[in-house]
SEMI-861734 format. One record per residue (C-alpha): residue number from 1; x, y, z. Coordinates in pm, 1 decimal. Each point is the difference from the previous one (the first is absolute). Last residue first. Layout:
BEGIN
{atom NUM {X Y Z}}
...
This chain:
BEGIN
{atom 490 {-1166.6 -946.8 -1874.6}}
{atom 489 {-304.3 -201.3 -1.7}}
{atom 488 {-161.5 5.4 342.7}}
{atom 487 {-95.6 -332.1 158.7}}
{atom 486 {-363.1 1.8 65.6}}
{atom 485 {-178.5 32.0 315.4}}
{atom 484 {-63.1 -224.3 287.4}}
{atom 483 {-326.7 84.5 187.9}}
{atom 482 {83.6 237.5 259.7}}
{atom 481 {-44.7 -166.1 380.9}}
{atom 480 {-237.2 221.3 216.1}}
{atom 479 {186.0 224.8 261.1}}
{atom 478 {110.8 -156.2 360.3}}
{atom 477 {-159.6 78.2 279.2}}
{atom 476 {225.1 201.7 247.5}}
{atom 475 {165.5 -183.6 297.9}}
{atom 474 {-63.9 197.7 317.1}}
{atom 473 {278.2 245.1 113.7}}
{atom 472 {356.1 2.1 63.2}}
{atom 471 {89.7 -324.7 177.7}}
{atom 470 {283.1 -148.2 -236.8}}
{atom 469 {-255.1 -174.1 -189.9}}
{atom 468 {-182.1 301.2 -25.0}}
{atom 467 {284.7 165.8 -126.9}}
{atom 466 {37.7 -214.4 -261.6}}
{atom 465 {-324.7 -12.9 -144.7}}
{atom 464 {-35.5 363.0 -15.2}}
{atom 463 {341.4 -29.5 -216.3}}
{atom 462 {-104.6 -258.9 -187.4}}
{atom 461 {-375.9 172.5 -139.4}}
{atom 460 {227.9 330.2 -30.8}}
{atom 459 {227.9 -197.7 -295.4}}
{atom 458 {-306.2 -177.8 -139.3}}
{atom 457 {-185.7 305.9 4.4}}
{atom 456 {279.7 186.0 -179.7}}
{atom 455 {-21.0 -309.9 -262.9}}
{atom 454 {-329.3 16.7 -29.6}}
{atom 453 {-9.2 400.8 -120.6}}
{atom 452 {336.5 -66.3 -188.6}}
{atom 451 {-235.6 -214.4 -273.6}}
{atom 450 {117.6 -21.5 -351.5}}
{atom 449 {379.9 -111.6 127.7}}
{atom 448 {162.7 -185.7 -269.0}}
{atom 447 {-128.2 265.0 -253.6}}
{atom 446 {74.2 269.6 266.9}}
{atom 445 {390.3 -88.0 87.8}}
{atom 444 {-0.9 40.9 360.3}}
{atom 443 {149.2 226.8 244.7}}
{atom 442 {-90.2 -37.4 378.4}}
{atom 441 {-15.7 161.4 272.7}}
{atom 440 {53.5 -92.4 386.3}}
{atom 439 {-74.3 247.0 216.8}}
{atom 438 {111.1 62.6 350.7}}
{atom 437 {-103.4 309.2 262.8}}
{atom 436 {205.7 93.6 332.4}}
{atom 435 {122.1 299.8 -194.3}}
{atom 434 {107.1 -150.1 -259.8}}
{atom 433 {31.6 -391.5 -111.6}}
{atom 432 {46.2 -153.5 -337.9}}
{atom 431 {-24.1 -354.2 -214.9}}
{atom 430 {31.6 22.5 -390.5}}
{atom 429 {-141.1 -300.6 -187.5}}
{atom 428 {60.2 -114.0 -348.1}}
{atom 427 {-223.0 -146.6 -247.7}}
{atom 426 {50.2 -78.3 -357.2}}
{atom 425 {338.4 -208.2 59.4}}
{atom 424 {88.3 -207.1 -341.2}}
{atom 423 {38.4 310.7 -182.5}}
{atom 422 {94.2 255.7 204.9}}
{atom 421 {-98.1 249.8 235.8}}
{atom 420 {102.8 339.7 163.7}}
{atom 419 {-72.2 80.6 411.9}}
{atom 418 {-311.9 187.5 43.7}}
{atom 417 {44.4 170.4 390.1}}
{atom 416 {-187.9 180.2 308.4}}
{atom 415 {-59.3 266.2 197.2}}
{atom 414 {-287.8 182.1 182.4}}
{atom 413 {-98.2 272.9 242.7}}
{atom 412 {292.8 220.7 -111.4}}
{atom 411 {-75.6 332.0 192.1}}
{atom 410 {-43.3 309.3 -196.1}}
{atom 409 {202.6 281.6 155.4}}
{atom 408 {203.4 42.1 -296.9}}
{atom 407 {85.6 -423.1 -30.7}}
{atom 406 {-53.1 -107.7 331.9}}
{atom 405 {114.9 -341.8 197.8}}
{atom 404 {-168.1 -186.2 263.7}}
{atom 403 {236.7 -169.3 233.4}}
{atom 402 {57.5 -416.4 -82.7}}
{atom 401 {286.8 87.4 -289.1}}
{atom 400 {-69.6 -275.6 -266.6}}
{atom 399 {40.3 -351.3 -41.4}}
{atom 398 {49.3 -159.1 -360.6}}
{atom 397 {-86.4 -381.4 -11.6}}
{atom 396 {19.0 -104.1 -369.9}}
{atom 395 {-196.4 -324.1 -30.8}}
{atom 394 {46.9 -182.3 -386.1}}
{atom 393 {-218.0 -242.3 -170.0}}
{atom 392 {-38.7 -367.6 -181.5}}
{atom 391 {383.3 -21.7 -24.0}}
{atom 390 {243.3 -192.6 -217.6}}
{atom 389 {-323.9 -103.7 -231.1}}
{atom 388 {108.4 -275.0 -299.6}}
{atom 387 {196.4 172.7 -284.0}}
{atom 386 {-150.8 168.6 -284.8}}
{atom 385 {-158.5 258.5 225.3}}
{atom 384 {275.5 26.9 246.5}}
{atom 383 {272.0 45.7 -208.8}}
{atom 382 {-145.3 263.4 -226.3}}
{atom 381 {30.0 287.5 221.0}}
{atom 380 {385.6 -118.7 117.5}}
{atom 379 {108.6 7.9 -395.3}}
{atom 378 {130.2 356.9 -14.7}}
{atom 377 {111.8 46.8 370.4}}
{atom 376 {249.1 -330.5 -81.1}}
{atom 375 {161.9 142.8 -282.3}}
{atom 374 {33.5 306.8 108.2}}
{atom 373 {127.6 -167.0 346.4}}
{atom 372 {265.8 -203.7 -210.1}}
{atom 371 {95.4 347.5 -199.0}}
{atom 370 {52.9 211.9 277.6}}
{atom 369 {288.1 -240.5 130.0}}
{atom 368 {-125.9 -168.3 352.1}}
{atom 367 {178.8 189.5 315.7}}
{atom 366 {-308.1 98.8 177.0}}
{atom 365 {-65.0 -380.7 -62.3}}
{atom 364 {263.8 -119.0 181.2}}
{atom 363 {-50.1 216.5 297.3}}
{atom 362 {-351.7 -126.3 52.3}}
{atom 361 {89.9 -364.4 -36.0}}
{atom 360 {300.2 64.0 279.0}}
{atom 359 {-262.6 148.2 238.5}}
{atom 358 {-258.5 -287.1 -49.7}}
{atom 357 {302.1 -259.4 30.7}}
{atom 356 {112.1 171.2 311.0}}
{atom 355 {-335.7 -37.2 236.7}}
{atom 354 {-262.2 241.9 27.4}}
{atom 353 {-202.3 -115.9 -299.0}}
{atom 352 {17.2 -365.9 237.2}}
{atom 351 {-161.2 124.0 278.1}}
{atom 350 {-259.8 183.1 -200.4}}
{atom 349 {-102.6 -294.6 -122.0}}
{atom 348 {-67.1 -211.7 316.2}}
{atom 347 {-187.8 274.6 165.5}}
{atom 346 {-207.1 8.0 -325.4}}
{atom 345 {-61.8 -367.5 17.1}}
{atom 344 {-108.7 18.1 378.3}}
{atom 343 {-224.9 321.7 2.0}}
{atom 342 {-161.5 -174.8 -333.1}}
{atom 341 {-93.7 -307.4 201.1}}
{atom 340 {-112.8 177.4 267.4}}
{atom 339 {-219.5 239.1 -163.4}}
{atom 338 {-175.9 -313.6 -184.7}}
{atom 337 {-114.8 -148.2 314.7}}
{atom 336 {-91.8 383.1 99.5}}
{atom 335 {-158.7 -22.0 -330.8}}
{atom 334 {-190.9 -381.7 13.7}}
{atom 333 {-57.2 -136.6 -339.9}}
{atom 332 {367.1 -27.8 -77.2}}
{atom 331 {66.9 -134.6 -388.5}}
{atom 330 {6.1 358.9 -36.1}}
{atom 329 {411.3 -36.3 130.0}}
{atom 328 {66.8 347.8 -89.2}}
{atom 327 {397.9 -154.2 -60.9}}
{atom 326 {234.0 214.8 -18.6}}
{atom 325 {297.3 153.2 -280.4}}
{atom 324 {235.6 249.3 180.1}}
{atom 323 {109.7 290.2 -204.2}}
{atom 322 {315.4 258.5 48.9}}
{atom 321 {-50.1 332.9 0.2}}
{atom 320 {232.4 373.1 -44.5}}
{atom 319 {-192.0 138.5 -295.6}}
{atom 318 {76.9 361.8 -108.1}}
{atom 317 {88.0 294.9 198.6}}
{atom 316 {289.4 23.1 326.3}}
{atom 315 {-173.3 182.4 316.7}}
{atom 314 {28.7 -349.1 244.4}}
{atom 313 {334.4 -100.4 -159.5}}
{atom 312 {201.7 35.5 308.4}}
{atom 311 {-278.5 -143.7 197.6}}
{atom 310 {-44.1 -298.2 -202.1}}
{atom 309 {-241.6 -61.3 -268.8}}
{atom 308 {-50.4 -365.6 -120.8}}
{atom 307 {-360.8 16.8 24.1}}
{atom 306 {-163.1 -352.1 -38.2}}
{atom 305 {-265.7 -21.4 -320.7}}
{atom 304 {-268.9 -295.1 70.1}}
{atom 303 {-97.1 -233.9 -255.4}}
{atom 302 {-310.7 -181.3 10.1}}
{atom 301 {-84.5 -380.6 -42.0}}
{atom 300 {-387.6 -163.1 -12.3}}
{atom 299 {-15.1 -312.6 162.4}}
{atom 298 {-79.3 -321.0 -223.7}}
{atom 297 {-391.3 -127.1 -12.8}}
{atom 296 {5.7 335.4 -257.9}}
{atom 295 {-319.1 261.2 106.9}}
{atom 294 {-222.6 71.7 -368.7}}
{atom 293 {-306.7 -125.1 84.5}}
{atom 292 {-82.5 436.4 -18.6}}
{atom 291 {-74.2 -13.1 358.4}}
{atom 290 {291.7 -212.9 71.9}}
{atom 289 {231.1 276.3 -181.0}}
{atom 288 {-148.5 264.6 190.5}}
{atom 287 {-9.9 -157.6 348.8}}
{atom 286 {387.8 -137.9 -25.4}}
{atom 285 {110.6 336.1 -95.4}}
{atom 284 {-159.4 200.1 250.6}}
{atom 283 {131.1 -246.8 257.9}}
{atom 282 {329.7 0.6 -160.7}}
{atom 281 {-17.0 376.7 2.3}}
{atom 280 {-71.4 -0.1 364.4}}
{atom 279 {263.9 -277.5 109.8}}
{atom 278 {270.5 222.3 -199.4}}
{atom 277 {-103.3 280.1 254.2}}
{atom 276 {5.8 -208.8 283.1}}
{atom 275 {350.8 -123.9 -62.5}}
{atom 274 {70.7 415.2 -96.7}}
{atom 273 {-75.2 63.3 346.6}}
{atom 272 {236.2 -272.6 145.7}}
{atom 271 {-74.4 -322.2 188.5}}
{atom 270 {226.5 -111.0 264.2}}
{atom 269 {-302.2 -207.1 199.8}}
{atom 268 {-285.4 20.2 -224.4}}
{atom 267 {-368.9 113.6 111.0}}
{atom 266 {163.9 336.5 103.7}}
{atom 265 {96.8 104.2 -342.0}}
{atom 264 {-390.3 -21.3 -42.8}}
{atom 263 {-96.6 290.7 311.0}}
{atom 262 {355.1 175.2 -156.3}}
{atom 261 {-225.6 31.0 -329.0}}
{atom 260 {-280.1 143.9 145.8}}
{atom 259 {254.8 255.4 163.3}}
{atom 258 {87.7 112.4 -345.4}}
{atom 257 {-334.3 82.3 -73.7}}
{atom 256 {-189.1 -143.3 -311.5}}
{atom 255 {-31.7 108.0 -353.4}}
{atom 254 {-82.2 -178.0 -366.2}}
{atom 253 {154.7 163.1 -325.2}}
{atom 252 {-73.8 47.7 -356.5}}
{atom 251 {198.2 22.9 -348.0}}
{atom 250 {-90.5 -115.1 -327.4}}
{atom 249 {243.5 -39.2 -348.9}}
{atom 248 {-43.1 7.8 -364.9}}
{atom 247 {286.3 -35.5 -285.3}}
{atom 246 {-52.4 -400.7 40.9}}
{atom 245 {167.8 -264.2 221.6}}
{atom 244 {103.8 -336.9 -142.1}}
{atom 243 {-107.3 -275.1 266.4}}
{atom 242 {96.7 -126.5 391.9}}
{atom 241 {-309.8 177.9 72.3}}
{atom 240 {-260.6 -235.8 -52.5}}
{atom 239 {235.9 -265.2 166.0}}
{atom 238 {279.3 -206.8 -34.1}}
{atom 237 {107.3 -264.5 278.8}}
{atom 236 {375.7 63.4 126.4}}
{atom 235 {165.8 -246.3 61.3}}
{atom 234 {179.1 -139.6 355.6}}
{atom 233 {343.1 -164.6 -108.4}}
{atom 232 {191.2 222.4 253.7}}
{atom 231 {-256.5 -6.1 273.7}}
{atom 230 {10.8 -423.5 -32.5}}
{atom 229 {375.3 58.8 33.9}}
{atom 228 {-10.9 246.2 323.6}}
{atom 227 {-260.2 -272.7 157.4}}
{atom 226 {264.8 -322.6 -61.3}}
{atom 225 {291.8 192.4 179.9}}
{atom 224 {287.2 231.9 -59.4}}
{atom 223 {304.8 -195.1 -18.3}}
{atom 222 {94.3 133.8 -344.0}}
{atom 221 {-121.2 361.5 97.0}}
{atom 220 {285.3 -34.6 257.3}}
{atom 219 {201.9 -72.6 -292.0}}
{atom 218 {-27.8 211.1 -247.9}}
{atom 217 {1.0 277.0 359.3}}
{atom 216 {405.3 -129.4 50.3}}
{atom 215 {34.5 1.3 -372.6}}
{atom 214 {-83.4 436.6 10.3}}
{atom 213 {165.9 63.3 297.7}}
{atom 212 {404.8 -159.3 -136.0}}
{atom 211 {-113.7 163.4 -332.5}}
{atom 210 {-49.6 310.6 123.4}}
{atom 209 {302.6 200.3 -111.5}}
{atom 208 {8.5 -230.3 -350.8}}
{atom 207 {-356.5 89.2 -93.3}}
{atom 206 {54.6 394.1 64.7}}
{atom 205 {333.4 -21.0 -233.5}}
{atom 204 {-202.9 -182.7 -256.1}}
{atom 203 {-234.8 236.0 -26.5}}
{atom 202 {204.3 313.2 5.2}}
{atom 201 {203.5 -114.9 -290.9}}
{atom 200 {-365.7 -61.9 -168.3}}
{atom 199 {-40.7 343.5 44.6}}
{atom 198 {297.6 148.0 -112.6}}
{atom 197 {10.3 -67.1 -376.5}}
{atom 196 {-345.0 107.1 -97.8}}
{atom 195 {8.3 273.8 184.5}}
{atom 194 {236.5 137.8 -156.4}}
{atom 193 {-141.7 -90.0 -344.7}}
{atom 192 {-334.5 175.0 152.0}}
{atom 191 {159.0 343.3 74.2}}
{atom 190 {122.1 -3.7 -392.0}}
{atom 189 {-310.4 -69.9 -92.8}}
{atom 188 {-196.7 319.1 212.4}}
{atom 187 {264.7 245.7 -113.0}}
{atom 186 {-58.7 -121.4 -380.8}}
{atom 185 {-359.5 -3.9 65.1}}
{atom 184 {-20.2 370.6 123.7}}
{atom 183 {-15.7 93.3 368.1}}
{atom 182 {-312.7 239.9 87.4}}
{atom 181 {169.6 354.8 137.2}}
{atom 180 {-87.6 48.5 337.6}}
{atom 179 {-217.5 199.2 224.6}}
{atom 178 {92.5 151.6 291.0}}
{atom 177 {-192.8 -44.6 390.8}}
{atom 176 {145.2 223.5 269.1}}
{atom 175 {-393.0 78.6 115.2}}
{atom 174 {12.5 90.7 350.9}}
{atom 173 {-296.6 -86.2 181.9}}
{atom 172 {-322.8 209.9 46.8}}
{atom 171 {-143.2 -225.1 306.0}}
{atom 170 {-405.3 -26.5 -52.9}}
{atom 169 {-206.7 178.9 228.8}}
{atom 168 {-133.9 -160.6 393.3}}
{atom 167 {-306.5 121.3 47.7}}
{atom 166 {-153.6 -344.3 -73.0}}
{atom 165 {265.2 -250.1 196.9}}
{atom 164 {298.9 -268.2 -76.2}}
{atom 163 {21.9 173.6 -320.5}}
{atom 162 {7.2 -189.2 -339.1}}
{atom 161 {153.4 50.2 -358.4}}
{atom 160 {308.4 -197.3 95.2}}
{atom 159 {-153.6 -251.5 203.6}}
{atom 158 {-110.5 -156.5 -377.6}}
{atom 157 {393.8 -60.6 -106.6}}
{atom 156 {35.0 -177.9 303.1}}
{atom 155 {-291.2 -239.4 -5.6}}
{atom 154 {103.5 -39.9 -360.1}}
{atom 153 {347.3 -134.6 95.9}}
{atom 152 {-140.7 -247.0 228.2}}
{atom 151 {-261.8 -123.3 -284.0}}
{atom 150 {293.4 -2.0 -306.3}}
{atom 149 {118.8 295.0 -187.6}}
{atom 148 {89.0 141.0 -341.2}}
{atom 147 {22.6 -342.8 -191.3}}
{atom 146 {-339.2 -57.6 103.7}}
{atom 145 {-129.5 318.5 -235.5}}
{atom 144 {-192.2 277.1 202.5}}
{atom 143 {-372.6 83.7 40.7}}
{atom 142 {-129.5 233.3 243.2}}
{atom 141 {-350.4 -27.5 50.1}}
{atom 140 {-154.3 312.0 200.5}}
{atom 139 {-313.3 21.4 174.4}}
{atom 138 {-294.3 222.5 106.7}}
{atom 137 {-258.4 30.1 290.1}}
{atom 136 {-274.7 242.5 -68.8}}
{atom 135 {-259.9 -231.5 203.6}}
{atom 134 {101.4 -148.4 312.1}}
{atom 133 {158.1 -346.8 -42.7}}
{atom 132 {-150.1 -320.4 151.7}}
{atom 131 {-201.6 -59.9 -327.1}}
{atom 130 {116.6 128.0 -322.8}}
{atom 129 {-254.7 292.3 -138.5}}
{atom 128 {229.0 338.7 -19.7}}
{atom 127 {280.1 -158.5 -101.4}}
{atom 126 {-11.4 341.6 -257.9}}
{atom 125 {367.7 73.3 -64.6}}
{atom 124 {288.3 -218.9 -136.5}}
{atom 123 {403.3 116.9 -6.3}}
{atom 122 {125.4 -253.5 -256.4}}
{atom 121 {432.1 -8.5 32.7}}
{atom 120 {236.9 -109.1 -238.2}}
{atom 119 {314.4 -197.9 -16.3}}
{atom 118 {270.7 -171.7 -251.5}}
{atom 117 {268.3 345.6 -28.6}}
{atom 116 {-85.5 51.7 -435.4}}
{atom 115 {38.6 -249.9 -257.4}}
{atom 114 {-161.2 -242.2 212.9}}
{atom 113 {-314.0 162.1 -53.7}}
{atom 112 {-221.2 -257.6 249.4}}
{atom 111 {-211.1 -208.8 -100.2}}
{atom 110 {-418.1 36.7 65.5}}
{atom 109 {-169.3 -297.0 170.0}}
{atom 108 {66.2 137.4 359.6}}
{atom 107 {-208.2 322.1 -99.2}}
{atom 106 {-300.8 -196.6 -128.5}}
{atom 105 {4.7 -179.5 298.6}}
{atom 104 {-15.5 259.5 194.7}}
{atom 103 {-268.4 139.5 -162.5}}
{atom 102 {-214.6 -268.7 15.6}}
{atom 101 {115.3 -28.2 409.0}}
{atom 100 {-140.8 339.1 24.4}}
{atom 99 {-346.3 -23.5 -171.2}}
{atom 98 {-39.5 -313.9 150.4}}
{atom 97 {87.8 180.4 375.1}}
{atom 96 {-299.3 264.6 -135.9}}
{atom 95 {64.8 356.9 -52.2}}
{atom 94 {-399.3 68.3 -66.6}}
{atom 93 {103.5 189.0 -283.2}}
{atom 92 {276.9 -0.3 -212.8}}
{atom 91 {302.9 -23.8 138.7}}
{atom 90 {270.3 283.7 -24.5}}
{atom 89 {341.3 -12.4 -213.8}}
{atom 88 {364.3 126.3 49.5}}
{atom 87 {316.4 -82.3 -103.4}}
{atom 86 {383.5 5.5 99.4}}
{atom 85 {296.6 -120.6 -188.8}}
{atom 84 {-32.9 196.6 -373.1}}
{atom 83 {24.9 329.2 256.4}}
{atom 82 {312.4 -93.3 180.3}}
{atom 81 {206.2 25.0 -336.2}}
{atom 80 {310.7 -125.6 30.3}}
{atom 79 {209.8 56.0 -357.8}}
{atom 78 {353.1 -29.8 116.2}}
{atom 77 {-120.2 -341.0 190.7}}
{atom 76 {232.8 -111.4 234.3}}
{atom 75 {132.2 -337.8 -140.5}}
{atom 74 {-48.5 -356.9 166.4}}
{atom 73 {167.9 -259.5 -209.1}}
{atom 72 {-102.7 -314.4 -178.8}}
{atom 71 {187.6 -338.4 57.2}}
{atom 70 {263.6 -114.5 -265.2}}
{atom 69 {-76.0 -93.9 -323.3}}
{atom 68 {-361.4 73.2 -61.0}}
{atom 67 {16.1 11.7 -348.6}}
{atom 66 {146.4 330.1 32.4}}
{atom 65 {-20.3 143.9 361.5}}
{atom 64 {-282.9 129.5 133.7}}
{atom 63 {6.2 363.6 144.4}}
{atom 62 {-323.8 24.2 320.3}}
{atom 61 {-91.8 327.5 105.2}}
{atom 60 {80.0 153.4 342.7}}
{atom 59 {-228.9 295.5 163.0}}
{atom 58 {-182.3 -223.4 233.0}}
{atom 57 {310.3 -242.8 47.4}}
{atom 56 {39.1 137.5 379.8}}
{atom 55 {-290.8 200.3 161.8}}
{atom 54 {179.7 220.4 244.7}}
{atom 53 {81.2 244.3 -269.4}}
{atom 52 {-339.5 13.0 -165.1}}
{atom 51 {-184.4 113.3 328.6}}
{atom 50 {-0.9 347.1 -116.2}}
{atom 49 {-189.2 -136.2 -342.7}}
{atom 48 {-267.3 -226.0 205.9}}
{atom 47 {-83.1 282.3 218.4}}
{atom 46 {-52.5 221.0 -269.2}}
{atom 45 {-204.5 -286.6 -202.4}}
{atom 44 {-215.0 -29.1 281.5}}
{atom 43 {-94.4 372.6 23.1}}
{atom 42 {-105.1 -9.1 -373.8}}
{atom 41 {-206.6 -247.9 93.5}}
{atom 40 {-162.0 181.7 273.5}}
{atom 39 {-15.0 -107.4 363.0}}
{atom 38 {-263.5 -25.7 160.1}}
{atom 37 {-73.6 334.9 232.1}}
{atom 36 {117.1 177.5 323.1}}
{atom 35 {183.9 -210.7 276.2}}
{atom 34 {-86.6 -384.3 -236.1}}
{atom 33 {-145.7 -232.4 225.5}}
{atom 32 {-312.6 -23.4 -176.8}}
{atom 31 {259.9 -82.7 -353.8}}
{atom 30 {-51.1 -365.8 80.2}}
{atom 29 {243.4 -186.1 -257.8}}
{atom 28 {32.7 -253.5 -185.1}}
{atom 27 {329.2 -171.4 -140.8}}
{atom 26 {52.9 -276.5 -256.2}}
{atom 25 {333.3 -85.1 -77.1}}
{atom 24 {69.4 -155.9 -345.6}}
{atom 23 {328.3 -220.6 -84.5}}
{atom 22 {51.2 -41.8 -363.0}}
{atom 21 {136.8 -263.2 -209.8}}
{atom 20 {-259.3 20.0 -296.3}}
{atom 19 {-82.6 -378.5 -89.6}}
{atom 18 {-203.1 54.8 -328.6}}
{atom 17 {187.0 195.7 -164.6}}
{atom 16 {294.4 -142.2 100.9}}
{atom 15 {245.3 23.0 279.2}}
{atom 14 {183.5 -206.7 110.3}}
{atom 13 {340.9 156.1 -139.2}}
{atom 12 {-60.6 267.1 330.9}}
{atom 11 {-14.5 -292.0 226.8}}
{atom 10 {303.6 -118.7 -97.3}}
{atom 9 {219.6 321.2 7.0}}
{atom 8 {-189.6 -8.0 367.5}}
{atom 7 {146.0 -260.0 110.7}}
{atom 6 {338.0 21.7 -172.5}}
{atom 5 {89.7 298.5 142.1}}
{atom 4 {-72.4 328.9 -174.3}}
{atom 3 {331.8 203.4 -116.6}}
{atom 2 {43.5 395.3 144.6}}
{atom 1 {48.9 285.4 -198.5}}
């Protein structure tokens, strides 16, 4: 029995009917480079159930504590049942990429059981229409509750199922896995008045060791200068999508090459990928919201989760991140001009998570009481609709292995992400590279979001543009402006 950490005890008290707090990978697959045949379903659950030891938290339910005292715990589940995890379903004829992404986002509007481990897996047949794949292609959307793992941790948990080749077979591990006996409320109190008492001990203890650090950066950030202040008291203009979300959610995706995207990095002196990747969605952004006469004078803000993970924590579950809050700066006409200015801020940002009052902060709150981040994870999905907008998006940047990877012989041609909304934040954006490929998709809330066919051309409209600024290719024309629709009523 192991306790969740505060991070993730919040994100699972999120969650509402309306804001499930799932992660969903998307995978497709080409099954042509399978030795013999595609693989059956029944042939992906196998490999799936003898790669259950590797995959940690997959067999682990989730034992709230009374009133939500004290932080919830991780229990292996006596009653695991691999079959309620994994399903199956076909397309209907023709197989379309709008058949697919409907189903999808069908899927990623469904909660999760949380009375049983918080995952599932959607094997899908019949892409047999989508263009760029060879027909017979299939897919599988694993969903699993935020609280179980964050972007790094799901890279790992999805190597697990995967071969480095086709004729490779999966590795049989040892399975030393037991179940355990669910705690009972009295237990689960009596942990929490502990807990209670010694965390705020451990609080003030940290505080007093790095005291001495922690005035010494008060004031350095004292004598920062006139450009750091106007940053500070920079607002945040509302949008379309800084409103309640409904039940219903969207998914779709734009794709370049990686090496496109080292042709923009160029264009900036000390410019990282994920720089050009926020420039992209801003881009996107800027051209969707303008087309709709809905584009604030103000930039547009995102927020940007930082992996804590260290080495010696590399394997550990759950959510190890920190967030850094940037500028998209859309009051930028030019990109590249606008690459640079984001390349600079972010630079500037990071600096200071990696100093000691970011570290300290992040200690102290892994030693909050249970009850304060209860309190806290209850009210967050209201805060930012009755308050004004904290963000108007987020940009998770998850990188994958760059070596093709096979699941039974069928190689992984695709792979992307739908990170969870709330209210307040009705579209989110999920960067990725494999294989020498990159995607950014994005999850939207569908009433706020009528039209994800635009908004994927906006996306692929700024990366063409991009790289042929940066030299790439001839400058594409650009697609008619949509007439400004309606506000949607949530």
């Amino acid at each position: 029995m192991q306790q969740l950490n505060p991070i993730d005890a919040a994100l699972l008290l999120m969650e509402t009917v309306k804001t499930p707090c799932h992660i969903s990978m998307i995978s497709v697959y080409d099954p042509s480079t399978c030795p013999d045949k595609a693989p059956s379903f029944e042939e992906i659950f196998e490999a799936v159930r003898v790669s259950l030891p590797a995959a940690n938290r997959f067999r682990s339910k989730i034992v709230r504590v009374p009133f939500d005292l004290d932080y919830a715990y991780w229990v292996e589940d006596e009653d695991f049942d691999l079959r309620f995890h994994m399903r199956h379903l076909a397309l209907p004829k023709p197989g379309s990429w709008v058949q697919f992404r409907e189903q999808v986002s069908r899927l990623v509007s469904r909660p999760l059981d949380m009375t049983r481990p918080p995952w599932e897996m959607t094997v899908i047949e019949g892409l047999d229409s989508i263009k760029g794949l060879p027909p017979g292609c299939f897919a599988t959307v694993l969903k699993i509750h935020h609280c179980a793992i964050d972007g790094e941790s799901g890279v790992g948990l999805a190597t697990v199922l995967h071969q480095d080749s086709p004729d490779k077979p999966v590795a049989v591990l040892e399975d030393n896995w037991q179940p355990e006996v669910t705690p009972g409320n009295r237990e689960l109190l009596r942990r929490a008045g502990i807990h209670s008492i010694r965390k705020p001990l451990a609080i003030a203890k940290l505080l007093m060791s790095n005291s001495s650090k922690l005035l010494r950066s008060a004031l350095d950030d004292l004598r920062s200068d006139k450009k750091e202040e106007d940053a500070r008291d920079r607002k945040v203009p509302a949008t379309i999508f800084n409103a309640p979300v409904s039940a219903h959610r969207i998914f779709d995706e734009a794709r370049c090459t990686l090496d496109e995207l080292k042709l923009i990095r160029k264009e900036v002196p000390g410019a990282t990928i994920n720089d050009v990747c926020l420039t992209i969605v801003s881009e996107g952004m800027r051209r969707y919201l303008d087309a709709k006469g809905e584009l604030p004078a103000e930039s547009l803000v995102t927020a940007v989760p930082i992996s804590t993970r260290t080495p010696e924590n590399a394997g550990a579950s759950g959510n190890q991140v920190s967030v850094i809050f940037t500028s998209m700066h859309t009051d930028i006409v030019n990109p590249i001009e606008r690459l640079a200015a984001i390349s600079a801020e972010t630079r500037e940002k990071k600096a200071v998570q990696s100093g000691v009052v970011m570290k300290v902060l992040l200690e102290v709150v892994h030693n909050l009481p249970g009850a304060l981040v209860g309190a806290v994870g209850r009210v967050m999905p209201v805060i930012s609709v009755n308050a004004k907008a904290v963000i108007n998006t987020m940009v998770t940047n998850v990188p994958g292995p760059m070596t093709p990877l096979y699941l039974l012989g069928a190689k992984l041609v695709q792979s992307s992400g739908c990170p969870p909304l709330l209210h307040g934040g009705a579209l989110l954006h999920s960067v990725s590279s494999y294989n020498g490929g990159f995607m950014v998709s994005f999850t939207a809330c569908r009433d706020l979001l009528p039209d994800p066919d635009f908004y994927r051309q906006c996306l692929e409209e700024a990366m063409r543009d991009m790289i042929a600024a940066a030299g790439g290719g001839a400058k594409p024309k650009r697609a008619p402006r949509k007439p400004r629709a309606k506000k949607a009523v949530s």
